[in-house]
ZAMARGU-4260 file (C-alpha; in steps of 0.2 Angstrom, whole numbers, plus 5000, padded with zeros to 4 digits):
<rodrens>
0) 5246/4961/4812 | 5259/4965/4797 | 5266/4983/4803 | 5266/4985/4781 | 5249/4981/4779
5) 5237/4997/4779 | 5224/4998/4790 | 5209/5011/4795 | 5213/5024/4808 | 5203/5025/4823
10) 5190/5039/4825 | 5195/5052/4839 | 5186/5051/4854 | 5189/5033/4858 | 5187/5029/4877
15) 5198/5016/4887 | 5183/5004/4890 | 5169/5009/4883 | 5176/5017/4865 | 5165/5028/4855
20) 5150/5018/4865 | 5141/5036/4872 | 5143/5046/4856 | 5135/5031/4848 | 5121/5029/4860
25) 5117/5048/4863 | 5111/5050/4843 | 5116/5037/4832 | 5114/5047/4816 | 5123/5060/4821
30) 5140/5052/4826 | 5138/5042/4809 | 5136/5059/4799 | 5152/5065/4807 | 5162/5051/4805
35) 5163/5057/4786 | 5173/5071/4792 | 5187/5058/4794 | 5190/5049/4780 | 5185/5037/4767
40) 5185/5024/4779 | 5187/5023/4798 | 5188/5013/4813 | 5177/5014/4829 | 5175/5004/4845
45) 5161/4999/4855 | 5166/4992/4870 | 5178/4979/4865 | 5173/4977/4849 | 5179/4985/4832
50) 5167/4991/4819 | 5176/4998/4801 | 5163/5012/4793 | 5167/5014/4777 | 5160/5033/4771
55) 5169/5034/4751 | 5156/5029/4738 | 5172/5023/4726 | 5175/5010/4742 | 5155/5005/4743
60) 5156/5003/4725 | 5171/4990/4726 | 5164/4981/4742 | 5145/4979/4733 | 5149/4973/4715
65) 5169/4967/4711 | 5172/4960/4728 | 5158/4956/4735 | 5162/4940/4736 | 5176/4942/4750
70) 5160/4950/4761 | 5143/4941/4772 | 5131/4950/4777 | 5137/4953/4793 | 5130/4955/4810
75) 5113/4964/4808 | 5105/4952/4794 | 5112/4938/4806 | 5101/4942/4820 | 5087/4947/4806
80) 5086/4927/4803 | 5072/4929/4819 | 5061/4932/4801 | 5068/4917/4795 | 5084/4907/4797
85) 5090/4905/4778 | 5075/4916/4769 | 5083/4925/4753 | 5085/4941/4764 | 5099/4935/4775
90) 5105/4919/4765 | 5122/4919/4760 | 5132/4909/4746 | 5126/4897/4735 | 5110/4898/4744
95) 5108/4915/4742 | 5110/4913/4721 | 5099/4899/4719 | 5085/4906/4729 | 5087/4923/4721
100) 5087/4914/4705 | 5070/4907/4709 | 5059/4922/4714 | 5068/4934/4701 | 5054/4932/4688
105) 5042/4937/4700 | 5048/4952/4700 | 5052/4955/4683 | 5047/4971/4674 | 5033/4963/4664
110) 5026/4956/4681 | 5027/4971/4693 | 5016/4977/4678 | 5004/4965/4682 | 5004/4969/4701
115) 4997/4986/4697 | 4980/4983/4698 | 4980/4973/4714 | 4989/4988/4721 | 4977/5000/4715
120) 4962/4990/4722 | 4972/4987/4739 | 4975/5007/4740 | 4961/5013/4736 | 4948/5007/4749
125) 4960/5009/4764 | 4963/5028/4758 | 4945/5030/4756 | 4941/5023/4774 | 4951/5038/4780
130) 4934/5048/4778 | 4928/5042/4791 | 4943/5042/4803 | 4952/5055/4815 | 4970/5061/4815
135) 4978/5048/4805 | 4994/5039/4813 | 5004/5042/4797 | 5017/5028/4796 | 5006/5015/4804
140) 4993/5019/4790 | 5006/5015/4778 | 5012/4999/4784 | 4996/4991/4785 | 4995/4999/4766
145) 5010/4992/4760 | 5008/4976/4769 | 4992/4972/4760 | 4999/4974/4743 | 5014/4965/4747
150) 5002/4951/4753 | 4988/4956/4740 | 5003/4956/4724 | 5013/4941/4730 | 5002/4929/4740
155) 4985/4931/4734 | 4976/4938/4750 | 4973/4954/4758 | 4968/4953/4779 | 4955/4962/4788
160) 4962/4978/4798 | 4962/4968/4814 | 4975/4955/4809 | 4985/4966/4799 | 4988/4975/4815
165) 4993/4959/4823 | 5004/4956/4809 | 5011/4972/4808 | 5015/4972/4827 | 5025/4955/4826
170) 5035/4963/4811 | 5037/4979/4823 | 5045/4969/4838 | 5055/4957/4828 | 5066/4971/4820
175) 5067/4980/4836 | 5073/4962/4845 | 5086/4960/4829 | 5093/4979/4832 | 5096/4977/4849
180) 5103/4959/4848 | 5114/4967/4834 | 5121/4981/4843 | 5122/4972/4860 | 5129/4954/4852
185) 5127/4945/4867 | 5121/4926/4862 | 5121/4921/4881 | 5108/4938/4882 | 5096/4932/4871
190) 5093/4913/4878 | 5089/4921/4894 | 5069/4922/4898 | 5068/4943/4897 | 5053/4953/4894
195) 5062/4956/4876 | 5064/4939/4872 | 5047/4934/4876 | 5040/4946/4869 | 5050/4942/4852
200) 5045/4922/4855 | 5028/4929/4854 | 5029/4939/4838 | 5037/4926/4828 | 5022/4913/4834
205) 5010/4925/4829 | 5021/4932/4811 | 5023/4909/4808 | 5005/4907/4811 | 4998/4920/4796
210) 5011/4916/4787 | 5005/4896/4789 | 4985/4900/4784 | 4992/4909/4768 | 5001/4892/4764
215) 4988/4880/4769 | 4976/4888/4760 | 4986/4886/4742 | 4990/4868/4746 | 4969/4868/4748
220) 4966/4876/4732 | 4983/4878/4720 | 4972/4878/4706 | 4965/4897/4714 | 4981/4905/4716
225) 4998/4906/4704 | 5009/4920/4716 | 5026/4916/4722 | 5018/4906/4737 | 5015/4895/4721
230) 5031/4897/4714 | 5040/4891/4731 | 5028/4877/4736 | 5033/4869/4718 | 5051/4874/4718
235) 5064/4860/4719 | 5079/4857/4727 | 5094/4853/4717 | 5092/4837/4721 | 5076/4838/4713
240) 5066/4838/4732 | 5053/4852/4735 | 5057/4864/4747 | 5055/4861/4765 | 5039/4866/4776
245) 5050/4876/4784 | 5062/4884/4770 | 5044/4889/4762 | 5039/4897/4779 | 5055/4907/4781
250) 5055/4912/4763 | 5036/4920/4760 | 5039/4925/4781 | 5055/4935/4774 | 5045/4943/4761
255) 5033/4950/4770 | 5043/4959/4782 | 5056/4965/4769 | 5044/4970/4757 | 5034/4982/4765
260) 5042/4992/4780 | 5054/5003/4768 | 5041/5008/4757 | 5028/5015/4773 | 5043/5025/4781
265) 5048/5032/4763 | 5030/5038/4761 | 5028/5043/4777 | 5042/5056/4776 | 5036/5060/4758
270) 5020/5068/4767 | 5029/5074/4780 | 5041/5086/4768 | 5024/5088/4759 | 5015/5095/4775
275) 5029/5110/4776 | 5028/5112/4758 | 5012/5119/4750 | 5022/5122/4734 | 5027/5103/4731
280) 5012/5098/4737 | 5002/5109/4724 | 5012/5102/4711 | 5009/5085/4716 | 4990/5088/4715
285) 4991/5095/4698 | 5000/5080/4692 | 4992/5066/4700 | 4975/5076/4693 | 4981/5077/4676
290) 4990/5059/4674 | 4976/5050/4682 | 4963/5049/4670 | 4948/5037/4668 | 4961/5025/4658
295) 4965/5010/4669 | 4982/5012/4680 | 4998/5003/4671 | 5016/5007/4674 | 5015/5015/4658
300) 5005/5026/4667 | 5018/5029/4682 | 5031/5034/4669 | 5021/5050/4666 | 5021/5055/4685
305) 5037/5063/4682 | 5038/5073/4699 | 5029/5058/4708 | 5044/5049/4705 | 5055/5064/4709
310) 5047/5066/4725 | 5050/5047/4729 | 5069/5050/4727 | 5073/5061/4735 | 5063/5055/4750
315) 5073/5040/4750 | 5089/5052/4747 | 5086/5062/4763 | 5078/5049/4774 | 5086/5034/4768
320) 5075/5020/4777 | 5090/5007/4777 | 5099/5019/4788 | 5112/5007/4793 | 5120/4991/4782
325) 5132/4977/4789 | 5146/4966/4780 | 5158/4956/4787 | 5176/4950/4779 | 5176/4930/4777
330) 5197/4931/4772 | 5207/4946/4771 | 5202/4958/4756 | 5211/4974/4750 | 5199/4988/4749
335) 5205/5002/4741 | 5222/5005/4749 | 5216/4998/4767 | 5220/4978/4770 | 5205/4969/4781
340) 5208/4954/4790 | 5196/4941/4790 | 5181/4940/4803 | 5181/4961/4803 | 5165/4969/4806
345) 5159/4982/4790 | 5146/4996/4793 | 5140/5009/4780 | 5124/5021/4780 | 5117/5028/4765
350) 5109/5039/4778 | 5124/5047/4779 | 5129/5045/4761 | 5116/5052/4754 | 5118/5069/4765
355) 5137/5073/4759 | 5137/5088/4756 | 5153/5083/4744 | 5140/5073/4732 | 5126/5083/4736
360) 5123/5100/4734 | 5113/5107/4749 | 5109/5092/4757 | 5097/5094/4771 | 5086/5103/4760
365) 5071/5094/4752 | 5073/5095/4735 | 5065/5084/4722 | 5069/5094/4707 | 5088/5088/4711
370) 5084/5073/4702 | 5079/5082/4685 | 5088/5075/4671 | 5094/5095/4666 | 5103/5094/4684
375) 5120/5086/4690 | 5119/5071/4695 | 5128/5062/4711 | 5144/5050/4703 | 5139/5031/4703
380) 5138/5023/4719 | 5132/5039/4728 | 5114/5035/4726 | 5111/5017/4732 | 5094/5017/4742
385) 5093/5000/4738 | 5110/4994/4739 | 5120/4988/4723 | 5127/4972/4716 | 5121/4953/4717
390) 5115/4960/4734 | 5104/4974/4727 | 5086/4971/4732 | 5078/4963/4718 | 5061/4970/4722
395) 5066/4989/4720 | 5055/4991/4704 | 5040/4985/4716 | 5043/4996/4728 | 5044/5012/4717
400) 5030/5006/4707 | 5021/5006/4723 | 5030/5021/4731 | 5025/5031/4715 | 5006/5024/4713
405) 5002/5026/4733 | 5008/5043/4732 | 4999/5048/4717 | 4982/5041/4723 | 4983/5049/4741
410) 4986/5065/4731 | 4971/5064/4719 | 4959/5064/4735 | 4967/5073/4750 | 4978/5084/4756
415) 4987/5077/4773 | 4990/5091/4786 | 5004/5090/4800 | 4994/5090/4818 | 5002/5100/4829
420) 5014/5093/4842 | 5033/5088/4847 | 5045/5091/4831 | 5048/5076/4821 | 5064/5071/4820
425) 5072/5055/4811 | 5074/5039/4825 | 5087/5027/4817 | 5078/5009/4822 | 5076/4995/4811
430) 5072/5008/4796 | 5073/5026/4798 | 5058/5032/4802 | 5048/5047/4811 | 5049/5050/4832
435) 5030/5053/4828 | 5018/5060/4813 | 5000/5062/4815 | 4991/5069/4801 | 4973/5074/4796
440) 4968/5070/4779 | 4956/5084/4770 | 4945/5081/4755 | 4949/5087/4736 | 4941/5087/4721
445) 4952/5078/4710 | 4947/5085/4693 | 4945/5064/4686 | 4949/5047/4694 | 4956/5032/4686
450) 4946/5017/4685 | 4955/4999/4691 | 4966/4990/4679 | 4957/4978/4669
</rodrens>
């Protein structure tokens, strides 16, 4: 390389060999906090490979919006194509524009509007079925919730408990296979008959074959259903073709396992931060029981659950679920002062960012009122929990519709309490979600109830 150009520095600690490998693997997180301590943007190794961490929210702000286009996705939504080779969550280029172009209107304000309802009537029997249940396994709870109203909102049907299980297990070992394909890029590896791979074989048969009745049953009866399954099975190509079989597959295949894992881990730290807070919590309950009347539920409505929202924020501030992010350089790019040369590997971790204590004041403590509009705010590109430019995730008003209304009906019936047992502490997998969180569910009174959107 050009001795003129500017390039990263390497992180101390680097061993002949290995690199920065036993840091990395003895807690993830942590070595990724530190890395801030050096720099806007640095380099590590991981055996023989080179990995850039870029840490400066100026530089995150350049890569995401005015050179994007100088960046793939990289290695991790690579080895996420297991849910889907070129579904809209890993597509790249033109692809990526004209399939984002398609399913935008699906989740246009007016339309999460819409979607309310189905996610009030979704919720609202699977928390009342906690009555009747025993120490509730908190983040498995909330994935078969936001599963069903990602399935009930956008494909017209909700599954029985049994086969959302199912479901859910496939989306489980399909990210952990495309974690550990990502951080061990071994191609030859993952050919090879393992436990893991079969295991993963497995999944995606079962994830294809749900994901196969929801289509077969709106080519039996399009007249029933107008969802984005609808919208992709009379999409064309271009070249004025419809989608292929399998392009529709991948696409409703990708949508289900994008759209529903953040929001369950968000909400599951929500109650955990609430289970060590009485304070927070009371002040939930006396929102949720004052904003939830016997008027139907609108996201006119969410607007007034000021502190719901608050608390949703600053749950996905301190426990960002998209702990880790990838990009790779396809030609060489300036960013800020540092030249990249094409083919280099780009990680970034709004975990991290989002626990500076340079943007944040007092950052590992759980503060919702933070994000009052009296209070300083973080600069721009400092809060990105669902990333930013052409790239930022399109359905983020879904998820904070749903984030905000989940919350707020869980609060207007019961209080969760933390079972006693090991510490939780924040395991960075696919998502960031809890080592473990059980939780009882105790009965309120909720002074009214809302009745279902009509």
């Amino acid at each position: 390389m050009n001795a003129d150009l500017h390039v990263p520095p390497y992180a101390p600690g680097r061993v002949p060999l290995i690199g920065h490998a036993v840091p990395l693997a003895r807690d993830r997180l942590a070595f990724l906090q530190r890395l801030r301590e050096h720099g806007p943007i640095v380099r590590i190794s991981i055996g023989p490979k080179t990995v850039t961490v870029i840490n400066s929210p100026e530089l995150l702000q350049e890569m995401l919006t005015s050179k994007s286009g100088h960046f793939s996705k990289g290695l991790l939504f690579e080895k996420l194509k297991l849910f889907g080779k070129d579904a809209l969550p890993v597509a790249e280029g033109s692809r990526h524009l004209r399939r984002r172009r398609l399913m935008q209107p699906a989740f246009h304000h007016q339309q999460v509007d819409q979607y309310v309802r189905t996610m009030h009537t979704t919720v609202d029997p699977m928390i009342a079925a906690w009555q009747s249940m025993g120490p509730l396994d908190l983040k498995t709870e909330m994935q078969l919730m936001t599963q069903n109203v990602v399935m009930g909102a956008l494909f017209s049907t909700i599954p029985d408990r049994d086969t959302g299980h199912a479901i859910l297990k496939s989306v489980d070992t399909l990210f952990a296979a495309a974690l550990r394909r990502a951080l061990l890029p071994l191609p030859l590896l993952e050919r090879l008959p393992t436990r893991g791979n079969r295991r993963a074989r497995r999944a995606g048969h079962v994830m294809r074959a749900a994901v196969g009745e929801v289509i077969a049953d709106h080519l039996a009866r399009p007249e029933a259903h107008d969802d984005i399954v609808s919208l992709l099975l009379s999409a064309q190509e271009p070249d004025g073709t419809p989608l292929a079989d399998e392009d529709i597959l991948s696409e409703v295949t990708g949508l289900l396992a994008a759209g529903s894992e953040t929001t369950a881990v968000t909400l599951t730290w929500l109650f955990h931060e609430l289970g060590r807070n009485p304070d927070l919590e009371r002040q939930l309950h006396n929102e949720a029981d004052t904003v939830l009347t016997d008027e139907p539920l609108t996201t006119k409505t969410l607007t007034r659950l000021t502190f719901t929202r608050r608390l949703v924020n600053e749950s996905l501030r301190l426990y960002s679920p998209a702990w880790l992010v990838t990009r790779q350089t396809i030609e060489p790019v300036r960013l800020g002062a540092v030249d990249l040369p094409a083919g280099e590997d780009i990680v970034w971790s709004p975990y991290t960012l989002h626990r500076d204590p340079g943007l944040y004041p007092d950052p590992l403590r759980f503060d919702p009122d933070r994000w009052l509009p009296e209070r300083p705010q973080p600069p721009k590109g400092a809060f990105i929990p669902f990333g930013a430019g052409k790239r930022q995730c399109m359905g983020n008003e879904f998820a904070l519709a749903e984030a905000t209304l989940i919350t707020a009906l869980i609060a207007s019936r019961w209080r969760l309490r933390p079972v006693p047992g090991p510490a939780v502490r924040p395991v960075g997998a696919i998502t960031l979600h809890p080592s473990t969180l059980r939780m009882t569910a105790e009965a309120r009174t909720p002074v009214r109830r809302h009745r279902e959107a009509v």
